[in-house]
MIDRENKE-143285 format. One record per residue (C-alpha): residue in three letters; x, y, z. Coordinates in steps of 0.5 Angstrom, whole numbers, padded with zeros to 4 digits, always signed. Layout:
N
ALAXYZ/...
//
This chain:
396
UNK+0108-0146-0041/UNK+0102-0143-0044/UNK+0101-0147-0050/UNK+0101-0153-0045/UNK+0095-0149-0042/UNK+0091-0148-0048/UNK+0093-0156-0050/UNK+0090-0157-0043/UNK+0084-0152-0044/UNK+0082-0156-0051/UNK+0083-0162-0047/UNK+0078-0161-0043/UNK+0073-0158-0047/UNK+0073-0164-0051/UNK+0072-0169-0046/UNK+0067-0165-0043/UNK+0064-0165-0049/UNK+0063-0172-0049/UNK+0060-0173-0042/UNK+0056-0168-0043/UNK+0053-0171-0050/UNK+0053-0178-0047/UNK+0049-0175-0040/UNK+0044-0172-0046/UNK+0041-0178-0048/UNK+0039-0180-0041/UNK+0034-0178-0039/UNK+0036-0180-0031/UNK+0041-0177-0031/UNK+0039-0171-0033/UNK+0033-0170-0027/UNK+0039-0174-0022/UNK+0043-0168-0023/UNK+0038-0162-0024/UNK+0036-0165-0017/UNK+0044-0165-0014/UNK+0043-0158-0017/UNK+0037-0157-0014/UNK+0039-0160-0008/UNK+0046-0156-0006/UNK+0043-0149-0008/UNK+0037-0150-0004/UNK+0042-0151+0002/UNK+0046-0145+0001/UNK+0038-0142+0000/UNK+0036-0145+0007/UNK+0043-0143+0011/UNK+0043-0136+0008/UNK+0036-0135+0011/UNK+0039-0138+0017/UNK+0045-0135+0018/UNK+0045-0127+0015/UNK+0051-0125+0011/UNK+0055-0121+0014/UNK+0059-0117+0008/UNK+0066-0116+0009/UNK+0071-0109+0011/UNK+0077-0107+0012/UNK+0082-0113+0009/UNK+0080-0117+0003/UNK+0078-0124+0006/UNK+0078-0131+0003/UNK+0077-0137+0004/UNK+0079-0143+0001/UNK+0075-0149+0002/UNK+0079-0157+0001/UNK+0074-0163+0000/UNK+0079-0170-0001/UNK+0083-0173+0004/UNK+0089-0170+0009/UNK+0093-0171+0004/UNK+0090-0166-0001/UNK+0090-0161+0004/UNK+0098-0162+0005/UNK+0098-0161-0003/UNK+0095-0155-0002/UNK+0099-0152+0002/UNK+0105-0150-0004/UNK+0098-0147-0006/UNK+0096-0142+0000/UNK+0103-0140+0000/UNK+0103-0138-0007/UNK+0096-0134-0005/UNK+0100-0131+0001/UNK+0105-0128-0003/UNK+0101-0126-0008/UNK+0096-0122-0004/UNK+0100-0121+0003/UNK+0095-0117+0006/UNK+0089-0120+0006/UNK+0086-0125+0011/UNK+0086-0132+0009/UNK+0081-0137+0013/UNK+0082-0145+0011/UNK+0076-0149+0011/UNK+0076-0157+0012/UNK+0072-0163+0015/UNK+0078-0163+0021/UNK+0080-0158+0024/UNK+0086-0163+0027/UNK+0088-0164+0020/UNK+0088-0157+0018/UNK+0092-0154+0024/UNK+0097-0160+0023/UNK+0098-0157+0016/UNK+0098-0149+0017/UNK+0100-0150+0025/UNK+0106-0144+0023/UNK+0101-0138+0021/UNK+0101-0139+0014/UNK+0093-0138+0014/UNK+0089-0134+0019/UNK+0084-0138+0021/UNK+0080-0145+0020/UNK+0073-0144+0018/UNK+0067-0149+0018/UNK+0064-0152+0012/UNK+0057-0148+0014/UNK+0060-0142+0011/UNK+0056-0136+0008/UNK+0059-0135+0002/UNK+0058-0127+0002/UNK+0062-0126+0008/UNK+0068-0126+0004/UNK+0070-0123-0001/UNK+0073-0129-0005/UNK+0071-0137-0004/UNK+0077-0141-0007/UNK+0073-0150-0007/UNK+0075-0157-0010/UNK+0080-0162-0010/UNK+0084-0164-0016/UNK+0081-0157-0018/UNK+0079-0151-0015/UNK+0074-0146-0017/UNK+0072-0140-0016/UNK+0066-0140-0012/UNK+0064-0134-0011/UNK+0067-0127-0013/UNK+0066-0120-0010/UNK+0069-0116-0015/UNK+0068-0110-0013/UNK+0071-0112-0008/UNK+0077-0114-0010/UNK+0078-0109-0015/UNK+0078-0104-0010/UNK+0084-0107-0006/UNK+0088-0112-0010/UNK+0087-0109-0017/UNK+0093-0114-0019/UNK+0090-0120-0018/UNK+0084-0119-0023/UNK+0088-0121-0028/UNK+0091-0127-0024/UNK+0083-0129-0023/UNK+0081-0127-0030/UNK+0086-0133-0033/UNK+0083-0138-0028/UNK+0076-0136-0030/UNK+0078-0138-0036/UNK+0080-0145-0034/UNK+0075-0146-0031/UNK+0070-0145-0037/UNK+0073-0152-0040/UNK+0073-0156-0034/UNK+0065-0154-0031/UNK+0063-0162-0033/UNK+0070-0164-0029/UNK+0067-0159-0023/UNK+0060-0162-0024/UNK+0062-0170-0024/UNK+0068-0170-0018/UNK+0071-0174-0016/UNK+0068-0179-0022/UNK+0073-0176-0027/UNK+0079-0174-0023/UNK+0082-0180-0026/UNK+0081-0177-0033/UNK+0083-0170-0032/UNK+0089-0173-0028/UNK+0090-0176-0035/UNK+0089-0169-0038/UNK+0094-0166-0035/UNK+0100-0170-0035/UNK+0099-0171-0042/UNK+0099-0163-0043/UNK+0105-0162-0038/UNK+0102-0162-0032/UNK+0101-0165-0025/UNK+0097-0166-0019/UNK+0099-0160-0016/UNK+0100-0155-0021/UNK+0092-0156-0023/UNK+0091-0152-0017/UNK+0095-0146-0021/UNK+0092-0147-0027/UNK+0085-0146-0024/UNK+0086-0141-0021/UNK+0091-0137-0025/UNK+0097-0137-0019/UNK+0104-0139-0022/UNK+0105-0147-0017/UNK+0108-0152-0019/UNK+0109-0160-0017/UNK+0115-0159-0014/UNK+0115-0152-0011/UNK+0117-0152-0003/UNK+0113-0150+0003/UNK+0116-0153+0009/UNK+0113-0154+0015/UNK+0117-0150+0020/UNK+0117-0155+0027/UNK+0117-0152+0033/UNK+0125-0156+0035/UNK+0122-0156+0044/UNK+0116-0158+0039/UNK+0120-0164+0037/UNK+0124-0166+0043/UNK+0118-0167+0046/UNK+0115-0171+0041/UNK+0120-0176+0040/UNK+0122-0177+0048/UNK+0113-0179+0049/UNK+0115-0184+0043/UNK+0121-0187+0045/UNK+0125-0184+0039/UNK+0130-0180+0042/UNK+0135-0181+0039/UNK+0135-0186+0034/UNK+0136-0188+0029/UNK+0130-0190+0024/UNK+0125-0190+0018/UNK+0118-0190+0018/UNK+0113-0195+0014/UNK+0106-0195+0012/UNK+0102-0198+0009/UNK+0098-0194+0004/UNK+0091-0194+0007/UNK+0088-0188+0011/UNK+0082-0188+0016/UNK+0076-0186+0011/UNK+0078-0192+0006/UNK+0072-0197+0007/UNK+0076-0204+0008/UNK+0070-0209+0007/UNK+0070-0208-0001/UNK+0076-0213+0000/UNK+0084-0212+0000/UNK+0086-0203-0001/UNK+0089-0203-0007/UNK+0094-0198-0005/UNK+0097-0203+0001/UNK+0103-0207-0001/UNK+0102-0215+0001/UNK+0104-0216+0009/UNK+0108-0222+0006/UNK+0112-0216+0002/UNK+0113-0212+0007/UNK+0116-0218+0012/UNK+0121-0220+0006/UNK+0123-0212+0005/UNK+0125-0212+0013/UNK+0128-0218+0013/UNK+0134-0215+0008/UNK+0133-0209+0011/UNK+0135-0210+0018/UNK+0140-0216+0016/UNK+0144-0210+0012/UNK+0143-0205+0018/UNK+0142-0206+0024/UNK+0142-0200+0028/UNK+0136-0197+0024/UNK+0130-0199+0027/UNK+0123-0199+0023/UNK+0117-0196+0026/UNK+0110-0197+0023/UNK+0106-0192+0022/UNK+0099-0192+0022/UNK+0091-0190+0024/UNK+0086-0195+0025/UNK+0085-0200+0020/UNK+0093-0201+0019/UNK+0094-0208+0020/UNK+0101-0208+0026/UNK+0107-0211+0022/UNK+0110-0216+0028/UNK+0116-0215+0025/UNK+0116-0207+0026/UNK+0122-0205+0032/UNK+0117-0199+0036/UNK+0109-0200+0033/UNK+0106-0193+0033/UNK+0099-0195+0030/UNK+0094-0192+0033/UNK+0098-0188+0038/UNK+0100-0182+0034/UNK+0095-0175+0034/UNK+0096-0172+0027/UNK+0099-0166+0030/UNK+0105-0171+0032/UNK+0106-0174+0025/UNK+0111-0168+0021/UNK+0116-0168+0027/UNK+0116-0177+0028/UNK+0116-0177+0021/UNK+0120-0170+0020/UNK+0126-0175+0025/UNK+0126-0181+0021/UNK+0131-0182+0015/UNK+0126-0183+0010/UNK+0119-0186+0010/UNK+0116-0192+0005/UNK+0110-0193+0003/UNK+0104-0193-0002/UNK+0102-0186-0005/UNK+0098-0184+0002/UNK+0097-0179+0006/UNK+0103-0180+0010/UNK+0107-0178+0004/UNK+0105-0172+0003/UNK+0106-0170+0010/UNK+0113-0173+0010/UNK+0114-0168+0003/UNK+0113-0162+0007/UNK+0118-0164+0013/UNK+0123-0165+0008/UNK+0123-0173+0009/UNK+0125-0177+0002/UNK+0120-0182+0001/UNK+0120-0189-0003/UNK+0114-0189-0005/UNK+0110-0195-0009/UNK+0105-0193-0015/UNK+0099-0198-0016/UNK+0092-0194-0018/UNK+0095-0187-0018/UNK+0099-0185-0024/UNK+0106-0183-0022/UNK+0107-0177-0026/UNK+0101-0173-0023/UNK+0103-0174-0017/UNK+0111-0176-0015/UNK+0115-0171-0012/UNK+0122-0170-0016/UNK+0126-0172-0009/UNK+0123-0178-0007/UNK+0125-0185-0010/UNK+0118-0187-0014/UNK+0117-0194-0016/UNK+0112-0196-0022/UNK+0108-0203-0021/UNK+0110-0206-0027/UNK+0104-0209-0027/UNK+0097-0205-0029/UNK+0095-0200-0025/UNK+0092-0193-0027/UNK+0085-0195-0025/UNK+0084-0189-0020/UNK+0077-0186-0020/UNK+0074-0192-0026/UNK+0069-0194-0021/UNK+0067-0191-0014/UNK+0071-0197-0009/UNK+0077-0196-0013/UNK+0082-0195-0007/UNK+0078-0201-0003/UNK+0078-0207-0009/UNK+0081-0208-0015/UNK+0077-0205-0021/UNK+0079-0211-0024/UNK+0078-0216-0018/UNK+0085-0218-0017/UNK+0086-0221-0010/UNK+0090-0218-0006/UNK+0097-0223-0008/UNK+0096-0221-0016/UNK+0094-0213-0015/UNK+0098-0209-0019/UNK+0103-0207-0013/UNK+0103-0214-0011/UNK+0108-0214-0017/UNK+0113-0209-0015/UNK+0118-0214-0011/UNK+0121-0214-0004/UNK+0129-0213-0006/UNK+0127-0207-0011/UNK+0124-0203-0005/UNK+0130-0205-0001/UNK+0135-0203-0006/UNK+0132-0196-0007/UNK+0132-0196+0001/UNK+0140-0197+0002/UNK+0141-0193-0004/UNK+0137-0187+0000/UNK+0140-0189+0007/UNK+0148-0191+0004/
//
């Protein structure tokens, strides 16, 4: 593993290299980003003179601070474990956009406390940031040294990772799909990035299940009319941030796709109903058996998808929640690459047609990159019958 990490460290000071060269040689670029520079140390500046720092006592405290959507906060969950196992007495907060995503996630005690994303830095003695990889932030040393002398070593590798990503740190989310092609080609994957930046053992296929309340669970699906039946949930890839008016997601199978798939599915079990899952810009398929689009609260989605049998979809959100309930999932692979973020339990089918264009341009997840309508998108190209086949399979 750890000639993998220096391949993956080399990696990305080379690709660093060559962005940073390419931004050189223009001036724009240089004052736009000496700018965002300027601009994000000013608000610190202006929140600090604000918001007087209060500097930690008695047990070491950290924050860590997500940016992405709900399906990288699931993703930092193995994370947070892993965090917890390794510093047991410290008290770990969780910043987020949404406080209804973040107790959804961690409803169990995992972490001690959500926290805005108007913090203060030096009210902690550790500030963990990023999406697809995590910085060090802010480090009280002393601190640290003082109370968790162990970890200095954990925090030393990290700092050393993070030195050949700053470029990837600077441009996020621009380069995600680039350090996400790094990374599988170094052995790596979506979720044992957050180890390697940080210095902590995580892995893809670590576990950390959500422990559901079972009265929890009963009352959830009889408000649903799920109570004892048998189903599985559908989704159709797309999540509430993603701006439709670019044209058709292209994380979103063809409803005339998903209307053939039902067809053989319910001719071949009748008794297993199809519930639609989905927020508010899911299109509502006729042919789902109980519609749950728009109607489910996010602290209800672990325990209706946690009771299905299994759950398909394209790479979502939803998915990730399904993983941490133990749900098995069929999972469709367009524009994410398949190795840097599959889970080993779920079924994951790979369009045979193009796809890996994640992160090329800023609408990516709203309209092709190469501007395909949506019948000859990539996941247009994984056929109705293969999906259903991968389903009986699960289900027999």
């Amino acid at each position: 593993m750890s000639q993998n990490l220096d391949s993956f460290k080399l990696a990305g000071l080379r690709a660093g290299a060559l962005v940073e060269a390419a931004a050189q040689d223009s001036t724009l670029v240089r004052s736009a980003m000496k700018f965002n520079l300027w601009r994000k140390a000013s608000k610190l500046r202006l929140k600090r003179f604000f918001k007087r720092a209060t500097p930690p006592s008695g047990k070491l405290r950290i924050l860590v601070h997500i940016r992405g959507g709900i399906g990288d906060v699931c993703m930092t969950r193995v994370f947070i474990k892993k965090l917890r196992d390794t510093l047991p007495d410290a008290l770990i907060f969780f910043a987020y956009d949404y406080k209804a995503a973040v107790d959804m996630v961690f409803s169990d005690g995992l972490i001690d406390g959500f926290h805005s994303n108007k913090y203060i830095p030096e009210n902690f003695d550790l500030v963990i940031s990023g999406c697809h990889l995590l910085m060090y932030d802010y480090i009280n040393r002393r601190r640290i040294e003082q109370l968790a002398p162990d970890f200095i070593s954990i925090l030393e590798k990290g700092l050393d990772v993070q030195r050949c990503f700053k470029p990837f740190a600077t441009y996020t989310p621009y380069l995600d799909g680039q350090l996400a092609e790094i990374a599988v080609t170094h052995g790596g994957s979506r979720i044992t990035n957050l180890g390697w930046f940080t210095g902590l053992d995580v892995k893809q296929n670590d576990e950390a299940p959500l422990n559901l309340d079972p009265q929890k669970s009963t009352e959830i699906l009889a408000k649903h009319n799920l109570t004892g039946k048998k189903y599985i949930t559908i989704h159709d890839g797309i999540n509430t941030n993603t701006d439709t008016s670019h044209g058709h997601p292209t994380r979103c199978w063809p409803e005339t796709h998903w209307k053939e798939f039902a067809k053989l599915f319910k001719a071949a079990f009748p008794d297993i109903q199809v519930v639609q899952l989905g927020g508010e810009k899911s299109h509502i398929f006729d042919f789902a058996d109980v519609s749950l689009v728009g109607k489910t609260p996010l602290a209800d989605l672990p325990y209706v998808l946690g009771n299905a049998l299994l759950h398909i979809d394209g790479e979502s959100g939803m998915v990730h929640i399904a993983h941490l309930t133990n749900t098995n999932s069929v999972v469709l692979f367009g524009p994410t690459p398949i190795k840097y973020f599959g889970y080993a339990r779920n079924t994951n089918i790979q369009a045979p047609f193009c796809g890996g264009c994640m992160n090329i341009t800023k609408h990516w997840m709203s309209a092709c990159v190469l501007g395909f309508p949506s019948k000859k998108q990539c996941l247009a190209s994984i056929h109705p019958k293969q999906i259903f086949e991968a389903t009986a399979a699960l289900l027999r």
